[in-house]
C-alpha positions as MATLAB code, in Angstrom:
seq = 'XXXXXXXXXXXXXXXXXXXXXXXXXXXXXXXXXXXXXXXXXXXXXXXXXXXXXXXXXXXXXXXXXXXXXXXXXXXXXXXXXXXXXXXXXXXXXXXXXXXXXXXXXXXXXXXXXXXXXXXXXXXXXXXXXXXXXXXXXXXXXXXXXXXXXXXXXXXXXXXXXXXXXXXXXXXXXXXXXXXXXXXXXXXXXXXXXXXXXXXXXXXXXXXXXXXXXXXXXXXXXXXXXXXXXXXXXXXXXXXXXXXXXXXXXXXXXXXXXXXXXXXXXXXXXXXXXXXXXXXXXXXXXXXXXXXXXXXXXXXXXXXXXXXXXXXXXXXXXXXXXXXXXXXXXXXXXXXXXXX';
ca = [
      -4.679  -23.613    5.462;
      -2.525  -20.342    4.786;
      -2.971  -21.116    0.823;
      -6.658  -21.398    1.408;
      -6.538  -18.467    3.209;
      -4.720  -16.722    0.820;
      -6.526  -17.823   -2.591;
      -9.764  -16.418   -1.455;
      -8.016  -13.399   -0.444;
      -6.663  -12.754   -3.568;
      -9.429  -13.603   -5.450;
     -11.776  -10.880   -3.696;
      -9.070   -8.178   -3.873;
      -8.148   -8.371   -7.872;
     -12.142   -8.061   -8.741;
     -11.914   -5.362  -11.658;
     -14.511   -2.495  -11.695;
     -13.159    0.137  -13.930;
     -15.455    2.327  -16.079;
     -15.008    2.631  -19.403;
     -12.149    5.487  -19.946;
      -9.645    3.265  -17.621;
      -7.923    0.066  -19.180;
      -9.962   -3.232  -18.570;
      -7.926   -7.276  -18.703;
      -4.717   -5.671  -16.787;
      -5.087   -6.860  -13.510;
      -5.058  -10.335  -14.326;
      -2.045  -10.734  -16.467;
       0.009   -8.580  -13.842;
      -1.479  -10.704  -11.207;
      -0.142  -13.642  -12.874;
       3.307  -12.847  -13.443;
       3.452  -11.186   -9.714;
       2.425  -15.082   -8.738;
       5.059  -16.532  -10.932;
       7.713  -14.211   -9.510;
       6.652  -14.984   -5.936;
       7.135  -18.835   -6.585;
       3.756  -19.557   -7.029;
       2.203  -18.756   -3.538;
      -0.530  -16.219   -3.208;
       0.413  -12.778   -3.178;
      -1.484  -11.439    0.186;
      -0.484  -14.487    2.172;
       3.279  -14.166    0.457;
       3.573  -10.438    1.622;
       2.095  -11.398    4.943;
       4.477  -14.410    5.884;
       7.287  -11.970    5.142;
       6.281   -9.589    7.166;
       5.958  -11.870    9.782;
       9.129  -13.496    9.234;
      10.950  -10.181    9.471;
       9.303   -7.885   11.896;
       9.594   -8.559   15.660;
       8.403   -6.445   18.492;
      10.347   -3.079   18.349;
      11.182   -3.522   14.602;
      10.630   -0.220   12.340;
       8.524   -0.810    9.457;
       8.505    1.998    6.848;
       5.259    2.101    5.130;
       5.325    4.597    2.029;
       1.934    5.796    0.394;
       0.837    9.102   -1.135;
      -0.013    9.734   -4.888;
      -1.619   12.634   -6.534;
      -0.541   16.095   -7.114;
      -1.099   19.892   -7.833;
      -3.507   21.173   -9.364;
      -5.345   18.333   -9.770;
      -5.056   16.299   -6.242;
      -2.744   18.787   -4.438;
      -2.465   16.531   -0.948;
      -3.372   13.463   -2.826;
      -5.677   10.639   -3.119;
      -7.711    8.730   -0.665;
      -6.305    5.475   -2.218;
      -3.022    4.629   -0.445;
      -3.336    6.395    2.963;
      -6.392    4.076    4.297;
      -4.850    1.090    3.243;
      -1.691    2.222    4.677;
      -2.954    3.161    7.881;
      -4.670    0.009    8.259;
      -1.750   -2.021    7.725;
       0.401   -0.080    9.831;
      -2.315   -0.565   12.435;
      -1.912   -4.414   12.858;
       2.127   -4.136   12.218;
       1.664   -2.379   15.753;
      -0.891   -4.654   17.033;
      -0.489   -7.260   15.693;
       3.849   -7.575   15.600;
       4.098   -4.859   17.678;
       6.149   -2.960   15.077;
       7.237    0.584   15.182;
       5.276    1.732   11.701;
       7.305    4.633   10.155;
       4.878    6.600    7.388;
       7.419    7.716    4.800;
       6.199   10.155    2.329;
       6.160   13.530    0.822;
       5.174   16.873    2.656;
       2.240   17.600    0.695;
       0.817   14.281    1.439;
       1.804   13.629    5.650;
      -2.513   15.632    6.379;
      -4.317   12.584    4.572;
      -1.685    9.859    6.141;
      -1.763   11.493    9.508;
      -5.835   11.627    9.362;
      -6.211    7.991    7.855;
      -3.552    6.945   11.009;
      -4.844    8.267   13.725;
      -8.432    7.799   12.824;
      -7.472    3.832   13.085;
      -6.804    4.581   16.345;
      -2.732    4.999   15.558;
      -1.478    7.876   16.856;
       1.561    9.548   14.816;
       4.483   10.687   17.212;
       7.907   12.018   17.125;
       9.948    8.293   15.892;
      11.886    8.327   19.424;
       8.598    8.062   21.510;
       7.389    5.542   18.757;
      10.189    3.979   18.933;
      11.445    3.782   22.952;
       7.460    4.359   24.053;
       5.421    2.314   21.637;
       3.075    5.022   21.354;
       1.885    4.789   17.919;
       3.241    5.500   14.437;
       6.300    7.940   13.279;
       6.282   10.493   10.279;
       9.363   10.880    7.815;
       8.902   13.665    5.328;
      10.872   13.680    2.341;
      12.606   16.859    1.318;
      10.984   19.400   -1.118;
      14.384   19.659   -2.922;
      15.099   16.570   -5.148;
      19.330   16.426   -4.977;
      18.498   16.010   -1.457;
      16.423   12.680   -1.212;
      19.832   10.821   -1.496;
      21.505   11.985    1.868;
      17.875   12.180    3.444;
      17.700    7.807    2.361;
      20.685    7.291    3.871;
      20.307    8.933    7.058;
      16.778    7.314    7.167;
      18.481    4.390    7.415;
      20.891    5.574    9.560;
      18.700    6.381   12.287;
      15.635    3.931   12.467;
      17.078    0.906   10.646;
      13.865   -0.475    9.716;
      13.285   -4.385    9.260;
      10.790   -4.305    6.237;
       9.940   -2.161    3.456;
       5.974   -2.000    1.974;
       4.972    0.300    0.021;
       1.487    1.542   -1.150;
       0.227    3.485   -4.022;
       3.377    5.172   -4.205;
       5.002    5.757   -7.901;
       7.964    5.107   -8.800;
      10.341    6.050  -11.355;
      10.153    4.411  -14.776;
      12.929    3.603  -17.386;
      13.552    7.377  -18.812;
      14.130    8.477  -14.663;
      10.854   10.152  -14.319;
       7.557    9.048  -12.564;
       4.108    8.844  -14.059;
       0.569    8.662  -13.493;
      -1.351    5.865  -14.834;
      -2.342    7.467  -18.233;
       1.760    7.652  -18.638;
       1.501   11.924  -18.007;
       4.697   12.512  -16.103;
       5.079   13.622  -12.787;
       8.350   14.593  -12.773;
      10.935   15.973  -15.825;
      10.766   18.555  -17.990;
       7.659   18.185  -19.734;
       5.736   17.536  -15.948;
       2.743   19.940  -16.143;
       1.895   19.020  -12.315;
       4.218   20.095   -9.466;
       5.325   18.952   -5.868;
       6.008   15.383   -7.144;
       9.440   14.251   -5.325;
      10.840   10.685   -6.042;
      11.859    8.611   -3.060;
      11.803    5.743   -5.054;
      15.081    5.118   -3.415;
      13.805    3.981    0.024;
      12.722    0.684   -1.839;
      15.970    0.521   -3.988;
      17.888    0.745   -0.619;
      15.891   -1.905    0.774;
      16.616   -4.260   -1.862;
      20.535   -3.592   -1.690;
      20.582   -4.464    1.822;
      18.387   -7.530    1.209;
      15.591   -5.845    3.607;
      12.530   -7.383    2.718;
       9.667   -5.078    0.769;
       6.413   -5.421   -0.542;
       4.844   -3.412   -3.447;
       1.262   -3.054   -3.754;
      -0.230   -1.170   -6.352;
      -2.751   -1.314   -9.183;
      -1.751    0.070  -12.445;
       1.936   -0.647  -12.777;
       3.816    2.409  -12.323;
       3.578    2.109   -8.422;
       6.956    0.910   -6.498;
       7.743   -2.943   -7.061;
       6.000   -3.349  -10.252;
       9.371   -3.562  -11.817;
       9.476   -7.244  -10.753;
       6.981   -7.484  -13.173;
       8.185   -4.838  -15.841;
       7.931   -6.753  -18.741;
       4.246   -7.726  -18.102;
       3.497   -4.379  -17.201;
       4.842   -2.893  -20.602;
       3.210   -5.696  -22.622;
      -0.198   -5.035  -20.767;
      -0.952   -1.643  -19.712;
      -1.817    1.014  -22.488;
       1.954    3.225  -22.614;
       3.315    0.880  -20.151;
       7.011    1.274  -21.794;
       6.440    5.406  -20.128;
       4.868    4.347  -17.700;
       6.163    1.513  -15.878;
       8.375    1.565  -12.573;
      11.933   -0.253  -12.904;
      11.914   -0.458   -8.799;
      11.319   -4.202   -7.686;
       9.928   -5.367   -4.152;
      10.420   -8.993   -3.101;
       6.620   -9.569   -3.376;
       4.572   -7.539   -5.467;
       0.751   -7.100   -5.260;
      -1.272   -6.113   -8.056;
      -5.190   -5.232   -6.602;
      -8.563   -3.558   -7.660;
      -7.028   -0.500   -5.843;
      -3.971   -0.074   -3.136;
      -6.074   -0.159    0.166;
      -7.559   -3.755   -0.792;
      -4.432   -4.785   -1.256;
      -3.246   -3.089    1.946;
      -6.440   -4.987    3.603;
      -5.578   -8.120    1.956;
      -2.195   -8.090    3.730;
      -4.185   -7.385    7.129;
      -6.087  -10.184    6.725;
      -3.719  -12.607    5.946;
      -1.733  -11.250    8.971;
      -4.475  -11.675   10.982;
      -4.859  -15.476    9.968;
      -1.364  -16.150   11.160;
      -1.591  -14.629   14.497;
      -5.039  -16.332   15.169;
      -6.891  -12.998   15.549;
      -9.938  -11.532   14.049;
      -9.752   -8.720   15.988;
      -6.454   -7.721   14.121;
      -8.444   -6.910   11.195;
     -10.345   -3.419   11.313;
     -14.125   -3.428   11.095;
     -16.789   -1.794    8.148;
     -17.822    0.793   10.421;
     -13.873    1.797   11.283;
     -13.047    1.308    7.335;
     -15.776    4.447    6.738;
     -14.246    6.456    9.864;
     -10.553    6.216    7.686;
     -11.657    6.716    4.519;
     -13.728   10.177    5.636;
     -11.489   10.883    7.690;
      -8.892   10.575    4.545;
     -11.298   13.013    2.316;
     -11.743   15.255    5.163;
      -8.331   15.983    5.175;
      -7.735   16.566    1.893;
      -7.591   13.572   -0.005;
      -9.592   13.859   -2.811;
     -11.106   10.869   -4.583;
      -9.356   10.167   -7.923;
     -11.674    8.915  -10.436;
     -13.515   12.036  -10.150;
     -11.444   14.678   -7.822;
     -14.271   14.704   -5.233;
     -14.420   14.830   -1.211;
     -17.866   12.473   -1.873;
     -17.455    9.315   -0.261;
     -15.707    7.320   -3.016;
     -12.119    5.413   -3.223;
     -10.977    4.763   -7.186;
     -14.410    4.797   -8.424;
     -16.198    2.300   -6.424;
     -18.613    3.848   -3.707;
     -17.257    4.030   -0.175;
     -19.412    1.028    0.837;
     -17.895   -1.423   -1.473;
     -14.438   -0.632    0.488;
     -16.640   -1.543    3.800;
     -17.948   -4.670    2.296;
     -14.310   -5.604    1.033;
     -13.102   -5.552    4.464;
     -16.306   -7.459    6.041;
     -15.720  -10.134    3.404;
     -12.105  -10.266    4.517;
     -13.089  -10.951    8.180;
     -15.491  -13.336    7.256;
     -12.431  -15.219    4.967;
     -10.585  -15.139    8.365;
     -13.434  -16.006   10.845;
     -14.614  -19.595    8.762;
     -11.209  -20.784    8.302;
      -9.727  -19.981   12.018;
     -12.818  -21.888   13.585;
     -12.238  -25.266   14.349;
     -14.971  -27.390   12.184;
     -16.518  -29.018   15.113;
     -19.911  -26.623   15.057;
     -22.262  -25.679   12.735;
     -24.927  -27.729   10.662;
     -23.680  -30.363    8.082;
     -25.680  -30.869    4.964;
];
């Protein structure tokens, strides 16, 4: 039942609705090789058995998001944050996990908003931690040469059990991150600023065999460099613009927070509860919340209610479609008319 599951999960959540000036055919060639690499099992129900295989009550999660940067989307994008929040909402619930946001200063308003308009408050990481009261915050530092020292006291202090990240770049194989259409972020010839890699909070991960998730939708988003190869072969610059940072499962969707709600749902199968996964109505309160503070839509750069593109209300029905996935196939058979 978990591959059912799974399979129509995926399906819904790698539907590609791009307009014309983005790349069209890449989602299913990445989703493919992310597959392979995962041993053949679907990707959402993959990422979701490992995270329930790995994260027990008390266990810190670290959950990175936040993409988008001055001038253009100075606190970001409201793709990443929703999807974030919503997953570290049933890591709480659900595993009773101790959900650590990990991101850059200019992003934590759009995070914080998403969070705690899922009804996860964000705390100082002892009263998260000792308290349960919610979510923690870990800001990266606005110099560079000191993300190092800042990984390893990260570490140091919260020891987390699992590693996802969402729409969050990642370096690719000349050091420097990029945005989709390979501009980069970072480097010399960067004409955006505030863009700090912590690319290393996966890489640690994966050197102390902690397990991690990528979830992204273009390729040059943490963990695609599981699938480099594809990624370079597929995406239009993909050789610029393609991470080198592998996750243990990697999840290429239509955008970041379906992938992030994919995960959810899948979770929400395994535990036996519906009520893990967050409604249409709370998906809208996230998203505006998201936009409200300061998250910009990044298609077009707008507060309007939109997420890559696709109108706020195809997020909502996403996420009703997800329930539904999860309602049929955790009732028992035994009512209902037969044909």
């Amino acid at each position: 039942m978990p591959h059912i599951v799974g399979e129509a999960v995926d399906r819904l959540i790698t539907i590609e609705a791009k307009n014309r000036g983005m790349p069209h055919g890449i989602l299913a060639p990445m989703y493919d090789a992310a597959r392979k690499a995962a041993g053949g099992k679907p990707l959402s129900m993959a990422a979701a058995q490992g995270l329930k295989e790995h994260v027990r009550k008390g266990s810190v999660v670290f959950v990175l998001t936040g993409a988008g940067y001055e001038p253009t989307m100075p606190k970001g994008e409201s793709d990443g944050p929703p999807g974030a929040a919503a997953l570290a909402r049933i890591l709480y619930r659900g595993l009773g996990a101790v959900p650590v946001f990990v991101c850059e200063e200019c992003h934590a308003d759009p995070i914080v908003a998403s969070s705690e308009a899922a009804g996860l408050m964000v705390k100082p990481f002892e009263q998260a931690r000792d308290r349960h009261l919610g979510a923690a915050i870990a800001k990266a530092p606005t110099d560079q040469s000191k993300v190092s020292a800042w990984v390893t006291d990260l570490y140091a202090r919260m020891t987390p059990s699992a590693v996802v990240s969402a729409e969050r770049l990642g370096a690719g194989a000349d050091g420097n991150v990029h945005t989709a259409t390979a501009l980069p972020l970072t480097g010399p010839n960067s004409q955006f600023s505030g863009c700090i890699d912590i690319g290393d909070v996966v890489v640690e991960a994966n050197k102390r065999k902690i397990f991690s998730v990528g979830i992204g939708d273009h390729g040059n988003e943490l963990g695609f460099g599981t699938i480099y190869d594809t990624v370079v072969e597929t995406m239009p610059k993909g050789k610029t613009l393609a991470t080198v940072v592998k996750t243990d499962v990697v999840l290429p969707a239509m955008m970041s927070n379906w992938g992030c709600y994919g995960i959810e749902a899948c979770l929400a199968f395994l535990l036996k509860r519906l009520d893990l996964i967050h409604t249409p109505a709370l998906e809208e309160r996230i998203v505006r919340a998201c936009l409200d503070a300061g998250g910009l839509e990044a298609m077009f750069c707008t507060t309007d209610f939109y997420v890559d593109g696709l109108e706020g209300e195809s997020s909502m029905a996403c996420v009703q479609l997800l329930r539904d996935i999860v309602r049929k196939n955790l009732e028992s058979g035994e009512t209902g008319l037969t044909h």
